[in-house]
C-alpha positions, 0 to 999 in steps of 0.5 A, a space after each residue: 933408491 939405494 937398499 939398506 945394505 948400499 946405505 951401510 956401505 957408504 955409511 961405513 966408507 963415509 966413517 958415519 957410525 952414529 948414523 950406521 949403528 941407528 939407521 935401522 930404528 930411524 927408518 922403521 921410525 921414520 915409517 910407523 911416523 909417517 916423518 918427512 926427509 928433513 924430519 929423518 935427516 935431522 935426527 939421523 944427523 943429530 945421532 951422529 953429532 951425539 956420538 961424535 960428542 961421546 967419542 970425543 969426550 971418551 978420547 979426553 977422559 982416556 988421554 986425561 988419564 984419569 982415575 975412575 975411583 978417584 972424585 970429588 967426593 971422595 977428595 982428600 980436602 985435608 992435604 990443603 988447608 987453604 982449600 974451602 972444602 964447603 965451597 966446592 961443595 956447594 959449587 957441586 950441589 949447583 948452589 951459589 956460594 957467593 949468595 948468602 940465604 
């Protein structure tokens, strides 16, 4: 069975990096739980999903080139007066602006 330092050496060679920057929090969880393989192989797994995830939603707001201060909250409604300012704030607070109460 392969030590630690064998494992993050494929795992870097493998571009794993989700799974490499948690592996030693997994095992030791996966030894205080008693989990089994298939318990630790999903959860590894999911670490590595999750921050493929991260990593591409960080590339798109990068390549978006969007400003950081600049939200809905902070919208200047006014340059457009055909914009329903209370609309899209009711579609902001999750509330169905076509149901009316």
């Amino acid at each position: 069975m392969a030590n630690a330092a064998e494992l993050k050496t494929l795992l870097k060679a493998l571009k794993l990096s989700g799974i490499l920057d948690h592996l030693d929090v997994r095992l030791m969880e996966a030894q205080s739980n008693d989990l089994s393989f298939s318990e630790l192989l999903a959860m590894i797994l999911t670490d590595e999903m999750e921050a493929r995830r991260n990593r591409k939603l960080q590339r798109l707001i990068k390549r978006a080139h969007l400003d950081p201060g600049k939200t809905l909250e902070s919208f200047d409604y006014s340059f457009n007066p055909s914009t329903n300012a209370v609309h899209i704030r009711e579609l902001l607070c999750g509330a169905d602006p076509d149901r009316v109460g």
